[in-house]
C-alpha positions in Angstrom: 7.1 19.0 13.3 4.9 17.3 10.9 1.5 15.5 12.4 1.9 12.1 11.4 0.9 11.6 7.7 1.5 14.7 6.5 4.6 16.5 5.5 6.2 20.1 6.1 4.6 22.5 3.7 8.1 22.8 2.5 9.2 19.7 2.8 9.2 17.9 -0.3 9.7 13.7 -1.0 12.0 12.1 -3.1 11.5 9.0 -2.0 9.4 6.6 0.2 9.0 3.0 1.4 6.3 0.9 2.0 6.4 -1.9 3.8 3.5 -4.4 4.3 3.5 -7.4 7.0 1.4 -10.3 7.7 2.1 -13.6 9.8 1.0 -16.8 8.2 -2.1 -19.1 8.8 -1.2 -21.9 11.3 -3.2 -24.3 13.0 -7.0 -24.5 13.2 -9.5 -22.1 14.1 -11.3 -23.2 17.5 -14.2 -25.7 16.1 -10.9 -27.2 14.2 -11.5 -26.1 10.8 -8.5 -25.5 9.2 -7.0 -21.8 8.3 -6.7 -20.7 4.6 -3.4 -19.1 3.7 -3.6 -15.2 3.6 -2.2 -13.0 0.6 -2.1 -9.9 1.1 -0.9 -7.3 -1.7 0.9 -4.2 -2.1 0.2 -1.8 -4.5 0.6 1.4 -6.4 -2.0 3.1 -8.6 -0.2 5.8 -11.0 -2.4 8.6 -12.4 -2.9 11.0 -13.9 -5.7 13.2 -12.8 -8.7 10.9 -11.7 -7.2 8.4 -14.5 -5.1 5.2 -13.5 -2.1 5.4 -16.0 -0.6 2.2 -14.6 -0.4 -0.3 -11.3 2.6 -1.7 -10.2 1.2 -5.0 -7.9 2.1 -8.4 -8.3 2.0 -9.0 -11.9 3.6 -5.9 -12.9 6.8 -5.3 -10.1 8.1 -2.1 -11.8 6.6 0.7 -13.3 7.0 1.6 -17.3 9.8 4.2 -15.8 11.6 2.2 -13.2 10.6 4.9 -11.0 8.0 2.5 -8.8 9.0 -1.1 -7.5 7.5 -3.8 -5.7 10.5 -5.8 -4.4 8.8 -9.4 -4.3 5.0 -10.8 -4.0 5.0 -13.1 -0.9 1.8 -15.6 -1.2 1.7 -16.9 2.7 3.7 -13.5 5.2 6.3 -16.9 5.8 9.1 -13.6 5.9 10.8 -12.0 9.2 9.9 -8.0 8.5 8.0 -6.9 6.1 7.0 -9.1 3.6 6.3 -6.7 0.7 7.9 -3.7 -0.6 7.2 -0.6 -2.8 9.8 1.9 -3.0 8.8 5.0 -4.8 11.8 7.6 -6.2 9.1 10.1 -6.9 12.1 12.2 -8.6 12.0 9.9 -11.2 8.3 9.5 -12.0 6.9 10.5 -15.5 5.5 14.1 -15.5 2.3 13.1 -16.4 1.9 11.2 -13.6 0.1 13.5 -10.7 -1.0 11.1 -8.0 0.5 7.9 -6.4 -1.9 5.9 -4.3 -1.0 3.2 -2.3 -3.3 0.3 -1.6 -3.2 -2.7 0.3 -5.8 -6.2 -0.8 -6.4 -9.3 0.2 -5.9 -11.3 -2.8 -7.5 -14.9 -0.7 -10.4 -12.9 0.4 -9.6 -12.8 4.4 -10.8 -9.5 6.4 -7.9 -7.9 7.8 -9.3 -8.9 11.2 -9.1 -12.5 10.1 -5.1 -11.9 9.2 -2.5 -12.0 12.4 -0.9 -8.8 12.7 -1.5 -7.5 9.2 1.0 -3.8 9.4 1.2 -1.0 6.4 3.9 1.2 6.9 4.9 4.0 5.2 8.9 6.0 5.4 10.5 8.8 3.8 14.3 8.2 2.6 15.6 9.1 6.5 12.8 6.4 8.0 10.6 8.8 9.4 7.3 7.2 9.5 4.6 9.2 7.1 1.7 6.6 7.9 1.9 3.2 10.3 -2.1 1.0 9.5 -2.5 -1.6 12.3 -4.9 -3.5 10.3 -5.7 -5.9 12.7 -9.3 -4.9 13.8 -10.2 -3.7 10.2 -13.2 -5.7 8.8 -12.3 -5.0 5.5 -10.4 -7.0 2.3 -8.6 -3.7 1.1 -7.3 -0.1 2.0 -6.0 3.3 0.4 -2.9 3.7 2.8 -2.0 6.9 1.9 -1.5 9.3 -1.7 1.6 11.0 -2.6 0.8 13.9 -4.8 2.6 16.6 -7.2 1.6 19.9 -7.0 5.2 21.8 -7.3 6.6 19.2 -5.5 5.7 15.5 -4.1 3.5 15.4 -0.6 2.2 12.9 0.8 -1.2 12.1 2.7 -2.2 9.1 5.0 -6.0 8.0 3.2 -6.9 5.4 5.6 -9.7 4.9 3.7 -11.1 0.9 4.2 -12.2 -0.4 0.8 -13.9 -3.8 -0.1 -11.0 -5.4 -3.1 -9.4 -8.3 -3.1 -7.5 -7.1 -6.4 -6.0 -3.5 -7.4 -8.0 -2.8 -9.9 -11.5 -3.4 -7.8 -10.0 -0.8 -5.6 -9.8 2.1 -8.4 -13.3 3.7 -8.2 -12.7 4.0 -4.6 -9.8 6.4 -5.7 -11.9 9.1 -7.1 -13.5 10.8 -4.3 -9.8 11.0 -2.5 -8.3 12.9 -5.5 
């Protein structure tokens, strides 16, 4: 059995799912001030080598060869489940493209700690989870959830890695020391 994150040695993906949750600011904070709404985002870094070919986040939902998708970019976690959605049909993806990382931000500039019950999770096409972030105690704005990467075949490792982005592309230098 695989430890969590990781994959069989000969096990190799096809596809995966991430799924990102949030619950939306209510009410007031205890001295009354009011909450700001929380957006968190979803996204996936394509490259090749140490060199982002593409990002598939909220302004750009599929990738250049339909192979990546975010399903939706929800402003305010209003949604039952998860509230964004990446799939990745890694059988599909350009061959120049060696890494996927998968990061999550917080576009209104909230910690996660200051989200309720901010969730990352991360399946294979059966549902078996490869990576589940509880974000909830995390002081940071941004994290690398995990990287799928091509050697013969797609793998995938849970990063964890907490970053401070509130935008994709603030998160790429982060990406370098993980490749």
């Amino acid at each position: 059995m695989a430890e969590q994150g990781r994959t069989e040695p000969n096990t190799a993906l096809e596809f995966a799912r991430v799924g990102l949750s949030w619950d939306p600011a209510h009410g007031r904070r205890w001295y009354g001030a009011r909450r700001a709404a929380v957006d968190l985002n979803l996204a996936a870094v394509l490259l090749r080598g140490a060199d982002a070919v593409e990002v598939v986040y909220h302004q750009q939902l599929i990738s250049a060869d339909g192979a990546v998708r975010l399903l939706g970019d929800s402003v305010n976690g209003e949604d039952e489940g998860d509230d964004e959605i990446i799939t990745l049909d890694l059988s599909r993806i350009r061959p120049e493209v060696d890494t996927v990382a998968v990061l999550v931000t917080c576009y209104s500039g909230q910690t996660f700690a200051d989200v309720d019950h901010p969730r990352c999770r991360i399946v294979d096409a059966v549902g078996t989870a490869l990576a589940d972030h509880d974000l909830s105690t995390r002081g940071e704005t941004g994290l690398i959830a995990g990287i799928f990467r091509r050697g013969d075949e797609w793998t995938f490792r849970a990063a964890d890695t907490a970053i401070t982005a509130a935008h994709p592309v603030e998160a790429l230098p982060y990406l370098t020391p993980l490749l």
